[in-house]
Structure formats: C-alpha cells, structure tokens
C-alpha positions in Angstrom: 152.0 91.8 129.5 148.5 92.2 127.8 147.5 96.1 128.0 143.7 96.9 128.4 142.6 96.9 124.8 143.9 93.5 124.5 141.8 92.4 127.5 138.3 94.4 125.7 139.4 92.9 122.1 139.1 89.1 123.9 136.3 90.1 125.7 134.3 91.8 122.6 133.9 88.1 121.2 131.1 87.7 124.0 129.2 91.1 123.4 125.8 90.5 122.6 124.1 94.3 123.5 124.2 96.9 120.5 127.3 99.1 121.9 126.9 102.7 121.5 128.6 104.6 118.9 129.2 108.5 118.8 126.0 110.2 117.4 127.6 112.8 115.5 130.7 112.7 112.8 133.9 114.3 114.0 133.6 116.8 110.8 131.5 118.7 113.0 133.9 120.0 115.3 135.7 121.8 112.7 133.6 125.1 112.5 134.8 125.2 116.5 138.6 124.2 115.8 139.6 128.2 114.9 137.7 129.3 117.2 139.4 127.6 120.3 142.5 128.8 117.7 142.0 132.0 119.2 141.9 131.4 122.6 144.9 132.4 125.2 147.3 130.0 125.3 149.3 129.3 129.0 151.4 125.8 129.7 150.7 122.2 131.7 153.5 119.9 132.5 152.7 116.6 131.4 153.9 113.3 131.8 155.7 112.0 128.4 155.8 108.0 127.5 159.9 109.1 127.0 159.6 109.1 130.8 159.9 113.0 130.7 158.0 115.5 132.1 157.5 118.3 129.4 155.6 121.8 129.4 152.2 121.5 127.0 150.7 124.4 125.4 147.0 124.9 125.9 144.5 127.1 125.2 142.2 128.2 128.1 138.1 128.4 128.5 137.3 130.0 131.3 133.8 128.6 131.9 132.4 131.7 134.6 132.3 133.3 131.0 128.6 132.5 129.4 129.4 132.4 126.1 133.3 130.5 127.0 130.3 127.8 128.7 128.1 127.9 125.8 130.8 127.1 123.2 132.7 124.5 125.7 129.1 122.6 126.0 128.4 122.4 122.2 131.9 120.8 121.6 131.4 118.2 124.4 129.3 116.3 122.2 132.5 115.2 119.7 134.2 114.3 123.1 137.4 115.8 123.0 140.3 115.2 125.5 141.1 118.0 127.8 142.3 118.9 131.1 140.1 120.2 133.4 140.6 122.6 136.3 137.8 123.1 139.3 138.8 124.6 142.2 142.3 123.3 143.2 141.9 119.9 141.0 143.4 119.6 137.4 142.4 116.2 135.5 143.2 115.1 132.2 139.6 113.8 130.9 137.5 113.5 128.3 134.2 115.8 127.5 131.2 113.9 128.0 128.2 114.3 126.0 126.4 114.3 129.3 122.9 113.1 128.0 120.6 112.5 131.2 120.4 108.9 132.3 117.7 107.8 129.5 120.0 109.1 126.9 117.2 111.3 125.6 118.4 115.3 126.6 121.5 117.0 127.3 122.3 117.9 130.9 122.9 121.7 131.1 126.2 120.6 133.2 129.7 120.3 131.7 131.4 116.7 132.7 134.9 115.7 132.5 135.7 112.1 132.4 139.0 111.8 133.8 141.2 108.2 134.9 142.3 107.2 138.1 145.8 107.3 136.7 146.4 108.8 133.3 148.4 107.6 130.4 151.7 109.5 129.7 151.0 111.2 126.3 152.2 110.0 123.2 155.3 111.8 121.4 155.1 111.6 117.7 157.4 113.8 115.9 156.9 117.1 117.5 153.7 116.1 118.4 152.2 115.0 121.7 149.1 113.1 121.6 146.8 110.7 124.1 147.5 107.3 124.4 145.5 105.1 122.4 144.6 103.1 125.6 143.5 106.0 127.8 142.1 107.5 124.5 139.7 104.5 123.7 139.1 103.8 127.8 138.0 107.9 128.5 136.0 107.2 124.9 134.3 104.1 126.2 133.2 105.9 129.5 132.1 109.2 127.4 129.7 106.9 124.8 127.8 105.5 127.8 126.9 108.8 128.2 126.0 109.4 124.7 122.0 110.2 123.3 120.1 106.6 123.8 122.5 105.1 126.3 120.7 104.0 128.9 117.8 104.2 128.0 114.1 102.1 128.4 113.0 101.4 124.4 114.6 97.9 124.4 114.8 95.1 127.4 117.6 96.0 129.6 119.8 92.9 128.6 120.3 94.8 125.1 121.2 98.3 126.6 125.0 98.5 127.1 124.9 100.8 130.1 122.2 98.0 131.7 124.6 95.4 130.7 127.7 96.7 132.1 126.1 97.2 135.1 125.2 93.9 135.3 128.5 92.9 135.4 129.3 95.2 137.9 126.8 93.7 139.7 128.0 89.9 139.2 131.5 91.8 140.5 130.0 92.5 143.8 128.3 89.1 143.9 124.6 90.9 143.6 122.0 88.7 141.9 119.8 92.3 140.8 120.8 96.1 139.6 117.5 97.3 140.9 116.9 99.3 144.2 114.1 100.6 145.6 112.1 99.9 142.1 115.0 102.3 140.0 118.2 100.5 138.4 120.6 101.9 140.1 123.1 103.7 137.7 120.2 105.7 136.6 120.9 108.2 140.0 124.4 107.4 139.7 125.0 109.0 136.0 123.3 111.8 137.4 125.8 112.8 139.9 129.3 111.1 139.1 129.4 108.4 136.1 129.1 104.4 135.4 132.5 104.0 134.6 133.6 105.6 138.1 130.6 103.6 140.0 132.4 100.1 137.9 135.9 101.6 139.8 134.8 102.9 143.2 132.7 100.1 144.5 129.5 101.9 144.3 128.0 99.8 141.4 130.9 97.0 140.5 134.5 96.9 141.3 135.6 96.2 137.6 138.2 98.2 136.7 140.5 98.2 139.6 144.6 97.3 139.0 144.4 93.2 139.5 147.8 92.6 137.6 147.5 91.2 135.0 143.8 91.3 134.7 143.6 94.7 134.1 146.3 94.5 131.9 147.9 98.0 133.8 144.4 99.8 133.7 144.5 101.9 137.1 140.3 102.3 136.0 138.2 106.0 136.5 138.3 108.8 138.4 135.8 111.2 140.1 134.3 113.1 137.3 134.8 117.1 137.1 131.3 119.0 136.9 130.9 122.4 136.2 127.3 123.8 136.8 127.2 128.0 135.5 125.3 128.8 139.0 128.3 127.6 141.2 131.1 128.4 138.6 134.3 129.8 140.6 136.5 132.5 138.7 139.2 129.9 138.1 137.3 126.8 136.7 138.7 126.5 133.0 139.1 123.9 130.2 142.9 123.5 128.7 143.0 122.7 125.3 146.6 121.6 123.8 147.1 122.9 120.6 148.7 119.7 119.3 145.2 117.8 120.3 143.1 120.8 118.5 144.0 119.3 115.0 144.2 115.8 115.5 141.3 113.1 114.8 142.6 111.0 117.9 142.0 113.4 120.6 138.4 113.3 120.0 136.4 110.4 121.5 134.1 110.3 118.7 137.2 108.9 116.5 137.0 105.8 118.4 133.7 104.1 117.0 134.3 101.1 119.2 135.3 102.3 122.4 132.1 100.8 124.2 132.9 97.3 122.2 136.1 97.4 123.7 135.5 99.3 127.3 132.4 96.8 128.2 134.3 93.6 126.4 137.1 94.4 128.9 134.5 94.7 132.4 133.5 91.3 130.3 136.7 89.5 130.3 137.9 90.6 133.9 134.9 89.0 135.3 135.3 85.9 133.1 138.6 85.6 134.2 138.1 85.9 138.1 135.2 83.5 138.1 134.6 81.7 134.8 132.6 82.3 130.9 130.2 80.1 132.2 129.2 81.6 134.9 129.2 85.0 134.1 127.0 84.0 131.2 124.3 82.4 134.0 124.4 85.3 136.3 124.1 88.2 133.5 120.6 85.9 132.3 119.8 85.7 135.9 120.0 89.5 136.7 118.3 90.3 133.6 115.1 88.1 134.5 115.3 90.5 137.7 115.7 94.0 135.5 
C-alpha cells in the first residue's frame, strides 16, 4: 500500500506555487539544545512501530513560567516535535512558527500542530525517533505557518497556503475561497490551522482516511494554543531526550515538507475526480481570488 509521502512525491510533479521552506537553519537551535538539557525530566508512554508501548523520557517546560514561555516561543521557529499538555489533553505535535496569517509577524501564542492519529515512533538502536511520515506531514502543516506564507506580495495562485486552499475548495465542490470579501483561511490560521481546516471540513476535506487515497494518513488534529494570560499551572511542553539531539525531530530538517504535504492534497483530489479537472477548477478559483 502506498503511504502518504508516496501519494505527495506523485503529486509534487503538478506543483506550480513556490512551496515554503523553513526560514531559518537548524544550527540555530543548538545554543537552546543544553539548555532544555537541564530541564526536569518525568516519562510518556508512547506507542512503538515494534507494536509496543514503551515509557519516553522528556524534559518538561512548564509554560505559566515567563521565562519557560519565552524560551519555548523562540525555539518554535526550528519546529521541533513535542508533546503538548493543556488542560487534560496530551498531543504529540509539532511547534509552529505561528506567523500571523500574512506571514509577516510572530503571534505572541505558542501552537502545537498535532495529527488526528499519530505515528508510532521510530526505534533505531536505543533510539526512538518520529516517523518520517508524521515527521514530514506535522512539517508540512508547520511551514504553512512559516514568515511569508500566506501572504498578499504575489497573485494568490503562487502562494502555497492560497493554493492548498484551493484545493480544499475544489474538495467541497466550491468554485471561490473568498467570503465576505476576506479568503477564508486567513481567520482560520488565526484560531486553529489550514491543515486542520483541509481535515475537519471547515475549508476542504483533504486529508481524511479514504483507503488507499490517503495512503493510511488519518490527516490533523485540533491545534494546542497556549496564550500566557489564560495559562493553567499544568500546561507544559515534553521534550524527549532522544529528539533533543537529533536533526529529524526538527521540522526545519525537512526542506520539502510543503512540496510533499500540498502535492499529496494535489494527488487526492486528482485521483477522486481527475488531473484535468482539478487543473480547470484551481484556474477557475483563482480568476475569483
């Protein structure tokens, strides 16, 4: 069965918007790496591609501490993968850079990305790590919200956030991603995130399980947002320490997540209705846009 990366690969071969890559160099993150070193470790069980279930060591950030915020907020820009806990939830996401809906400023918000389903990890040696899939999948999500995503410097038809919500669009056989006058991610990204809206309906119902479609893709969850004034004593970030250290639990690693995350919402729709027509309703929404 084709997995989800096969499925954006095929679909990549049709891309004609300039996807988003990560705007800074995963060097960067270093001068935090000791840092979070330092930090309190407690365990997660965790689901292991062995079929296991083993206990994870993590470091905790407990955000209702300003500086613990701070420091979580300046590493979201490299994207790493963490799981979240807000109130009585627990994901396993990815950071998002979290640039408002023009890509042009940070949000002062912390947002985890999380799946609808995550990925058992990896086991490599000692090691556990993200699956590539859910790796480049939470990465794809997290560069749409990355600095100039989104925003209104080129014709919409060349901005990959505009264009994948085009095809959510096509998905929910609209003919315009405009309402009242505003596209219509732009007050999505705000409160929840494209890739979720491309999942739950609300813009597109892309990434959904369709068997073999989908290639076993279970698509996004509800994102996580902390805010400091409504922070509750328990909301934390876990960091494993086997992620800490490794290049592939940082989105920023995977340069072509959006290639591959908007080449599969490209493929899925070619498939359920056909190349050609996708191709005549994207140049039909974008005379609309």
């Amino acid at each position: 069965m084709r997995n989800i990366l096969d499925i954006g690969k095929q679909g990549a071969e049709f891309v004609d918007v300039s996807a988003p890559t990560p705007s800074v160099a995963l060097e960067g993150m270093e001068r935090f790496t000791p840092i979070i070193d330092r930090f309190p470790t407690t365990r997660i069980d965790s689901d292991v591609n062995d079929g296991r279930k083993k206990s994870v060591e993590v470091h905790t950030l407990l955000l209702n501490n300003p500086k613990v915020f701070g420091l979580a907020w300046e590493m979201a820009i490299y994207e790493p993968i963490v799981y979240a806990r807000k109130g009585d939830r627990t994901e396993m996401g990815i950071l998002s850079p979290n640039f408002d809906e023009h890509g042009e400023d940070r949000q002062a918000s912390i947002k985890v990305l999380p799946l609808k389903t995550p990925y058992p990890l990896i086991s490599r040696g000692t090691d556990l790590l993200p699956d590539a899939k859910m790796a480049t999948m939470l990465a794809g999500s997290a560069h749409a919200e990355g600095k100039g995503s989104g925003g209104h410097n080129r014709p919409p038809e060349l901005d990959y956030e505009h264009k994948i919500t085009f095809i959510g669009a096509i998905s929910l056989g609209k003919n315009t991603i405009t309402e009242n006058g505003r596209h219509v991610q732009h007050a999505l990204r705000q409160k929840s995130s494209v890739a979720t809206g491309l999942t739950n309906g609300s813009i597109g119902n892309i990434f959904v399980p369709d068997s073999d479609r989908s290639g076993g893709f279970s698509g996004y969850g509800m994102p996580l947002i902390f805010r400091q004034e409504s922070l509750q004593e328990t909301d934390a970030l876990f960091i494993p320490k086997g992620f800490l250290y490794n290049e592939e639990a940082y989105g920023v690693h995977y340069v072509d997540a959006a290639l591959i995350t908007y080449g599969a919402a490209r493929q899925i729709m070619n498939e359920r209705i056909g190349q050609e027509a996708v191709s005549d309703k994207i140049k039909q929404i974008a005379r609309a846009a």
